[in-house]
N, C-alpha and C positions, 0 to 999 in steps of 0.2 A: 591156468585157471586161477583166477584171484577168488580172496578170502570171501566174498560174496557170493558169489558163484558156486563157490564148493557148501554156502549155508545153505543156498536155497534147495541145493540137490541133495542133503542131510534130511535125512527122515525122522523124526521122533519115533520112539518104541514105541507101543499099544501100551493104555493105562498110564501113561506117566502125569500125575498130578502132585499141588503140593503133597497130598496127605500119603501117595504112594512114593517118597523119595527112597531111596533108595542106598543112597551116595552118603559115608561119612566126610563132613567135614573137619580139619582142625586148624585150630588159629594158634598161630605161637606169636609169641612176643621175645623182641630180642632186645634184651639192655647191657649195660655196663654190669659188671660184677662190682658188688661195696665194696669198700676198701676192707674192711673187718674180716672180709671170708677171700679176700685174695692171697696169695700163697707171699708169703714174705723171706728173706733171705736172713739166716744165720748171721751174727756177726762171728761167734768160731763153730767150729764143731763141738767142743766143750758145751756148748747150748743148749743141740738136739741130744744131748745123753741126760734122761730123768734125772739119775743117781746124781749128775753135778750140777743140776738144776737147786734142786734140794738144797742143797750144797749153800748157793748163793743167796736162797729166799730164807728170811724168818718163816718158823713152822707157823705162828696166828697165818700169816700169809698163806698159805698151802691150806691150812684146814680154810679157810676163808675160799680160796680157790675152787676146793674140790667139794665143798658143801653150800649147795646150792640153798639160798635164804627161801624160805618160804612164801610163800605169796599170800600178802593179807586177805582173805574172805569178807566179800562186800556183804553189810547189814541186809541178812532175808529181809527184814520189817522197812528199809528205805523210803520205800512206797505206799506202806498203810499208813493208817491214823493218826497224824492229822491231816494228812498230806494228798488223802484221798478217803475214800468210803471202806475201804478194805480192810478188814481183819489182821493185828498184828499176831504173833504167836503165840503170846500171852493171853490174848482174849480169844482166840481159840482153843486152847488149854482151858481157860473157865467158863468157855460157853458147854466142854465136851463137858467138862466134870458138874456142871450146872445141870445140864440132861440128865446123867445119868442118874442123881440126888432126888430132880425132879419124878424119876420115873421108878426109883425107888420107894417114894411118898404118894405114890397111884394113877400121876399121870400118864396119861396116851403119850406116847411117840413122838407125834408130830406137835399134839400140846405142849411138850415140854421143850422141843426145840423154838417153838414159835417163844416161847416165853422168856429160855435164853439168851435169842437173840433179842428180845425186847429189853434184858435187863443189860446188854452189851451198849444200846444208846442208853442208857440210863448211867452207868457208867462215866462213858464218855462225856455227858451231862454235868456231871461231877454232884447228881443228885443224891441226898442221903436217906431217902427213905427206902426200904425193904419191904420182901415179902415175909410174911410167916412162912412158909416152903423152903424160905434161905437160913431156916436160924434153928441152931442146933438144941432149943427147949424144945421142941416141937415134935412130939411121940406119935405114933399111930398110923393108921394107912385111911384113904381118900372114907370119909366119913363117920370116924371115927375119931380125930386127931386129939391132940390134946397139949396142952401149953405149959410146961413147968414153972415160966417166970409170969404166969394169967397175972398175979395181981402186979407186977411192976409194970406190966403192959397196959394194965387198966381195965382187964375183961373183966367181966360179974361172974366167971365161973370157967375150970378148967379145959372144959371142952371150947374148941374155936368154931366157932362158924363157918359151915364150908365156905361160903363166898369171900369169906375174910382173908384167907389163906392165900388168895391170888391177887389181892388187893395192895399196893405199894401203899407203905404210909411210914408213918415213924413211932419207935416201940425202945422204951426205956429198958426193956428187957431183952434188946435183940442181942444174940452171940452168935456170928458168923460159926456154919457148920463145913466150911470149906476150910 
């Protein structure tokens, strides 16, 4: 009976489809061994004995041998700003510490992240004007605040204006509270 013959009189199982296989497969590949990890020949015996290894090599040599160099760590930041829209680690370190400053000084939660991340392109910007919420004369909680340096900044009186405090502008009396 030829190889035809005996297919067609071959029954498949009940249920055999792809998704019911059943059957592992494995694929091997077969190459040359590198030359670096093939087993090489002694020129004496003298060679394979450590103690007269030693012997032969300067010790820089052996410590250099037996301590493997480090491997440089690629820059986390590679890929953020300016190279893309993404946050380097430094600007996420001052957006955290911006929140929580802001949230100190009576903002909401999510106000004060939104504001963070607004003064992170502002930043980026390389703009100089600030908030009063970012400067460390600035006393009191949401509706009461109050301005230490009011007259170098220009105010008519200690107390700030709420709406002023969220407002970017430029202030002869500002001193980073970060």
């Amino acid at each position: 009976m030829n190889w035809l013959a005996r297919l067609k009189k071959t029954q498949m199982p009940p249920n055999m489809d792809a998704t019911n296989a059943t059957e592992t497969l494995f694929v091997v590949s077969v190459a040359s061994i590198p030359a670096h990890i093939q087993k090489t020949e002694a020129l004496s015996p003298a060679a394979n004995d450590p103690a007269q290894v030693v012997g032969l090599v300067a010790v820089d040599e052996v410590t250099a041998l037996v301590t493997p160099q480090p491997a440089a760590m690629p820059d986390p930041d590679r890929w953020c700003w300016p190279h893309s829209s993404a946050m380097t680690g430094r600007e996420i370190d001052t957006m955290v510490e911006r929140t929580a400053l802001f949230n100190r000084r009576g903002l909401a939660a999510l106000e004060a992240e939104l504001l963070a991340d607004k003064l992170v392109t502002r930043d980026r910007d390389g703009d100089e004007r600030r908030l009063c919420l970012e400067c460390a004369h600035l006393s009191g909680r949401a509706g009461a605040m109050r301005c230490a340096q009011w007259q170098r900044a220009g105010l008519g009186a200690p107390g700030v204006p709420a709406g002023l405090q969220l407002v970017l502008q430029r202030c002869d009396g500002f001193k980073a509270a970060l």
